[in-house]
N, C-alpha and C positions, 0 to 999 in steps of 0.2 A: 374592498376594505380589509386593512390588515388587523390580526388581533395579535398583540402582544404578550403571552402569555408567561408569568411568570412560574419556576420551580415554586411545588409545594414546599412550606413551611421554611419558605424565604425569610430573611425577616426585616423589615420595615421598620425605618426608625428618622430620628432627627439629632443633632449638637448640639452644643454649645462649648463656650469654655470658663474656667470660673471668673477670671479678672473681667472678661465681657459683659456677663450678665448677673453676678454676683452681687453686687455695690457693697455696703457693710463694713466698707475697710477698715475702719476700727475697733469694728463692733465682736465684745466675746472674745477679747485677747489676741484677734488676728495682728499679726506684724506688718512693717510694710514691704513691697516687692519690688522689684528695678523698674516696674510700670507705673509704679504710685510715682517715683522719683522722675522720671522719664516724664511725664505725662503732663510734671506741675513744673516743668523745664520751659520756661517762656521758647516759644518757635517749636517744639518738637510736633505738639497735637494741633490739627486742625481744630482752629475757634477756641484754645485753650482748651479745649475738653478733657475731662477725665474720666476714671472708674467710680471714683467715690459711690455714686449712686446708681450709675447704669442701670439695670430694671428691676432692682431690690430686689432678686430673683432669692437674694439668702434668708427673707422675710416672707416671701410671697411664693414660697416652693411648693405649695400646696395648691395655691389658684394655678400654677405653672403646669404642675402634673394633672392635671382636672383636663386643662386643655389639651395636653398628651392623650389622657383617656378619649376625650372625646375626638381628635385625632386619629386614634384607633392603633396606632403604632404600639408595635411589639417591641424594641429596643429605643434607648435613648442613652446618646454617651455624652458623659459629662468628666471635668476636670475636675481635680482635688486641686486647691491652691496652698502648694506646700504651707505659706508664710500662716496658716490657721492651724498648720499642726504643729508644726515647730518655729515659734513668733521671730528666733533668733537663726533659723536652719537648722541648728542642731543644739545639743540642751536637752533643754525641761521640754516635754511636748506641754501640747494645748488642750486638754481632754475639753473643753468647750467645741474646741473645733471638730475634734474626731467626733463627738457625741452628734455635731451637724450632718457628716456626712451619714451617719449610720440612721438616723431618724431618716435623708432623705433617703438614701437606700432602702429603706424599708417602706418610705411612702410609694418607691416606684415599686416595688413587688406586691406591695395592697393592691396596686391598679393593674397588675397583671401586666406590666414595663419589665422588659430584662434590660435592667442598668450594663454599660459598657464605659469604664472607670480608664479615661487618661491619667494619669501621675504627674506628667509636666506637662504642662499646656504655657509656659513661656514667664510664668509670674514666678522668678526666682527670689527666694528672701533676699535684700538689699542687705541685710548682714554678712551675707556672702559674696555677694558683689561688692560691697567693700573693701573683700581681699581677694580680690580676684573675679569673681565669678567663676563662669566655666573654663576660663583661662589658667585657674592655678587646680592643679589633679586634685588637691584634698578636695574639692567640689563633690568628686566621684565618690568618696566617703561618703561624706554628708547625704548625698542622695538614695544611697543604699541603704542609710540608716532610716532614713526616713520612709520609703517606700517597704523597708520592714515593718516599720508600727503600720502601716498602712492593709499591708496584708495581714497582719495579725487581728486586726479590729474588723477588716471586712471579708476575709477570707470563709469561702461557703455564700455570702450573700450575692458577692459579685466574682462573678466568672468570667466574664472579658475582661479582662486587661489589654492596654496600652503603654509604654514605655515613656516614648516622647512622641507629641505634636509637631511634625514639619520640620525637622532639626537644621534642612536648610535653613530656614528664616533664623531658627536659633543663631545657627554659626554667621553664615553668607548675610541673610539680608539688616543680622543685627550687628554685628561683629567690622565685616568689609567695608559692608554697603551703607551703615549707620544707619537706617531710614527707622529700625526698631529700637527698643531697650535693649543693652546699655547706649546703643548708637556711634559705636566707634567705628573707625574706618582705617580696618589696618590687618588684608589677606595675612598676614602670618598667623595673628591671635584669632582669626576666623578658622585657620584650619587647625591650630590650637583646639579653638573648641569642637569644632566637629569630631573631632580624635577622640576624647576628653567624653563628647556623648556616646559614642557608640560605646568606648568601653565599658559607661552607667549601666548602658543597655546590655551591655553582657553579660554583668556582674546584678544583675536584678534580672535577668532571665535566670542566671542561676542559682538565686536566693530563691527564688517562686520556686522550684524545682527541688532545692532542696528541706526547704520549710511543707513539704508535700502539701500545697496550696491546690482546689481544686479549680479544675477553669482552664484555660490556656491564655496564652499573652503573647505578644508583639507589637509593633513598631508601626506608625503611621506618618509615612515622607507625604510630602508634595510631590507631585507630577506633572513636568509638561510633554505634551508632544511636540518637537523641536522640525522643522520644514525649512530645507534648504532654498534660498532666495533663486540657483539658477543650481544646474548638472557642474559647473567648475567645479573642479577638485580644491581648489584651496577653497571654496563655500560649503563643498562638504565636510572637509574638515573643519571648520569655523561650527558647522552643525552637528559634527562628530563631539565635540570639545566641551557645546553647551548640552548635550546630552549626559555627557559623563559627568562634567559639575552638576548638575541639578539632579539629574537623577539617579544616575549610577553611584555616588560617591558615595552614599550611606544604604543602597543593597546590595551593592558587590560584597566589602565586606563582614554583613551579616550573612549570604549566602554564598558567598566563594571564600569568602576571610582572609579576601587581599581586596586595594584599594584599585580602580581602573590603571593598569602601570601606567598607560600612554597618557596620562593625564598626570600620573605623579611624576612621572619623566620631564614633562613639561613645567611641573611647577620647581622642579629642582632646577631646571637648567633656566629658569629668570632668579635661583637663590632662596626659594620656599622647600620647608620640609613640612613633613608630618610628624611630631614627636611618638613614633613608635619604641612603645619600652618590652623588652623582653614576656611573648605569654598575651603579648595584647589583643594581637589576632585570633590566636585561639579562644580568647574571652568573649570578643566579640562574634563572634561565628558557632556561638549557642544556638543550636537549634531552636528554633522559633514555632509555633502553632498555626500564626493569621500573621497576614501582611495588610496592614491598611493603604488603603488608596486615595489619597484626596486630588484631585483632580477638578478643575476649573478651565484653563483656556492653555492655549498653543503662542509658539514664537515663529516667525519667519525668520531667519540669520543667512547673513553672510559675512562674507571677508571684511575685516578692516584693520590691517595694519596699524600697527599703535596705541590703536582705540581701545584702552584697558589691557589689564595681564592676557585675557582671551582671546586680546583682539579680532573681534567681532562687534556687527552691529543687527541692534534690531531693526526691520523689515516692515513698514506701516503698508501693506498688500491691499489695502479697507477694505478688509473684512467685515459684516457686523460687530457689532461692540455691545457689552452692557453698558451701563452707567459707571462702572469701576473705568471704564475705557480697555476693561481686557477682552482678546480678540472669542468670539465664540466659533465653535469648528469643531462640534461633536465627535466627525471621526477620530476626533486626536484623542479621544475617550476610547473608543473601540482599540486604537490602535497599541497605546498605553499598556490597555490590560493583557494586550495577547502579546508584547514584547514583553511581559515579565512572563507569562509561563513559557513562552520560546528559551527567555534566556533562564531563569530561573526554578524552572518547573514547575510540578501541578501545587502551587501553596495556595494554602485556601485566601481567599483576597473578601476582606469586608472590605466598599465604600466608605470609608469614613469621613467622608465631603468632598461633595456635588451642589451648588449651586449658582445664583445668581446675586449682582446687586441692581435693581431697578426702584427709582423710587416713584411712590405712588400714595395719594393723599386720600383721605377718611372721606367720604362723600356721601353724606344722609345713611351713617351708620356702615356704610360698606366702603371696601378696596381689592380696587378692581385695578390688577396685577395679571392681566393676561400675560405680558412680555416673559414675567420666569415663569408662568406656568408652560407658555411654547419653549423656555430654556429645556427645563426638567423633562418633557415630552421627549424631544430630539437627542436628549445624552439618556435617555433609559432605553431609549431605541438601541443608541448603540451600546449599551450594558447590555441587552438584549441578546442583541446579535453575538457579542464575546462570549456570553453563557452558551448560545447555540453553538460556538466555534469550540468551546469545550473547554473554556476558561473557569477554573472552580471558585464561583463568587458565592459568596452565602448571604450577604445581605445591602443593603443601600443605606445608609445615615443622609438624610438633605441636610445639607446646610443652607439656613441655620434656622432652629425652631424659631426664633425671634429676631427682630430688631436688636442691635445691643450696640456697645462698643468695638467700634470697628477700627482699635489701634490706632495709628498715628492719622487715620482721617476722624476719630470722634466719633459722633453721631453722625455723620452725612452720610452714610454708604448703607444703607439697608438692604441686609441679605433675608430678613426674615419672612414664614409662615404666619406672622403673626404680626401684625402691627404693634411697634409701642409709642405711646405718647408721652414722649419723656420728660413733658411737664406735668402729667398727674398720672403717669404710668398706665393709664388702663391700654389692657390690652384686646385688640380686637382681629381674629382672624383673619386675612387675605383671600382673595378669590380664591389663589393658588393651597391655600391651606384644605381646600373643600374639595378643589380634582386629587390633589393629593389623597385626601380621607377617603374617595371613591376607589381609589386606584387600591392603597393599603385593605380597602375590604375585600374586592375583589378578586386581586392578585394577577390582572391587568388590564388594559385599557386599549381603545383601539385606535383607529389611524388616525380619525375624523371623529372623534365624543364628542370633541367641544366646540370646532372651530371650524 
């Protein structure tokens, strides 16, 4: 029997994001955001769904944090939704709203929770995406103003900071790939806006810095690990290529503060640029504190001519799956984390989401969620193992504390610790919520606890 022992004074915690599990949307001067517009767009959401109400978490942040307590978790990182501080992006702010976050700020330090504070988590004021979005650079303004008032009102309470949530999805899977808000499909204005965020993030790395804010801050991408279909050279470049988009494109230049060339070489010669403006790169390649990690599942790729600007395809190998249908492959977790300190050195790396989507129904007051609790097992193992390898992780966020709005599928995909019933909200703990609460007290767990 193995025992998996975690570093003392790790720290355990859980997610969310506000447009997920907020609801409120009009409630106390909030504005709307590209996902209110997005979301009441006939076809865009699964089953017509939207935020409006998702788990009245902005009414009910008290029962919320009770279950944190009881949880036992030390950290909980949650989103600011700009469109409650500034209803218009920029303007008049909202003191209704900021008064919200500082109450809940202060409710998770009553409970003994160190808050860890996203900025963008994907709900842009629709005032701004009006003229552009992230597409037109005044955006870049607008967001530094805003993440001013932000630190001004919370700075000393909340010491984590985050920049932006997944900016692939921002850029690529909103931008290219349409699937998100605004939902356009058009690689130039996608790498537009990736350009366009990292510079936010330079220029709010260095507003924190200079406003001598206490805490440290950084940037939380998406991760996959990318697994070449066969040894052929042109497969491994087809795997070389989605490594660099998804992953490399937004920590190269925060930590080298140039873009992967072989990938910009490539995008130039199909006729894409990056609108690089004099200073850009130096803005963006501010020293940073914490890298966050979100991390969920792996690709299989190979060659395919044609087949998109990448040309490549993905690789159905059947593998397990969750209910999301994405592939599970732990190692690709271990592996992740030790190719950013290979390539990027020793940066301290919080988890900022880890989890599963399985769904599983309330039965005589219980749910019984074995499937992510053997998820979470198998990828903390190999968290595990990268700590041992010498990987400098400080702590683990699951995702996600709760059921919530799950973007362009609605309600159908539950990643949560927590059951919600989204016809009268009550929320009821998971199996997986109680190995987890075992795990967070002890500070680790062994081969065979449960299973």
């Amino acid at each position: 029997m193995t025992i998996y022992q975690f570093p003392k004074g790790f720290k355990w915690g859980t997610a969310t994001a506000s447009y997920q599990v907020e609801g409120a949307y009009n409630q106390d001067g909030r504005g709307m955001s590209i996902w209110d517009s997005f979301s009441k767009t006939p076809g865009k959401v699964l089953n017509g769904d939207n935020g409006d109400i998702a788990c009245d978490s902005y009414n009910r942040y008290e029962e919320d944090i009770a279950l944190m307590k009881k949880l036992g978790i030390t950290s909980y990182r949650f989103s600011i939704a700009w469109p409650r501080v500034y209803p218009e992006g920029t303007g008049l702010e909202n003191k209704k709203g900021l008064d919200y976050y500082e109450k809940f700020v202060d409710k998770l330090l009553e409970n003994g929770i160190e808050p860890m504070c996203t900025l963008y988590h994907w709900d842009l004021p629709q005032a701004l995406q009006d003229n552009g979005g992230w597409t037109n650079r005044e955006t870049i303004d607008a967001y530094v103003h805003y993440t001013e008032t932000v630190f001004k009102r919370l700075s000393g309470k909340v010491k984590n900071w985050l920049t932006f949530n997944e900016p692939w999805c921002v850029a690529f899977l909103s931008h290219e790939l349409g699937h998100h808000a605004p939902g356009w499909t058009d690689l130039q204005a996608a790498l537009d806006v990736a350009h366009h965020l990292l510079v936010a993030h330079g220029r709010t790395v260095k507003l924190f810095r200079e406003l001598g804010c206490e805490g440290q801050i950084g940037i939380a991408p998406n991760t996959e690990w990318q697994i070449p279909y066969s040894n052929k050279e042109e497969d491994l470049a087809a795997t070389r290529r989605r490594h660099m988009y998804l992953n490399m494109w937004f920590t190269d230049p925060v930590f080298k503060g140039e873009y992967p060339q072989e990938l910009l070489s490539y995008y130039r010669d199909k006729g894409y640029n990056v609108p690089v403006q004099p200073g850009d790169m130096e803005i963006i390649a501010q020293p940073t504190d914490i890298l966050g990690i979100n991390y969920y599942s792996s690709t299989v790729i190979r060659s395919a001519p044609g087949n998109g600007v990448l040309e490549l395809d993905y690789v159905d190998v059947e593998m397990e799956k969750t209910d999301f249908g994405w592939n599970i492959y732990p190692e690709g977790f271990f592996n992740v984390l030790t190719w950013v300190k290979e390539e990027y050195g020793d940066i301290p790396i919080v988890i900022t989401e880890n989890g599963a989507c399985y769904e599983a129904e309330k039965k005589d007051g219980r749910v019984d969620d074995r499937k992510r609790t053997l998820y979470l097992r198998k990828h903390l193992i190999q968290l595990h193992r990268a700590i041992e390898s010498g990987v400098n992780i400080k702590g683990y966020m699951c995702w996600s504390m709760m059921d919530n709005f799950e973007w362009a599928f609605g309600y159908t995909k539950p990643f949560g610790l927590v059951h919600i019933d989204f016809k009268t909200l009550e929320r009821t703990p998971k199996d997986s919520f109680y190995w987890y609460q075992g795990l967070v007290k002890k500070g680790w767990f062994e081969s065979k606890d449960v299973f």
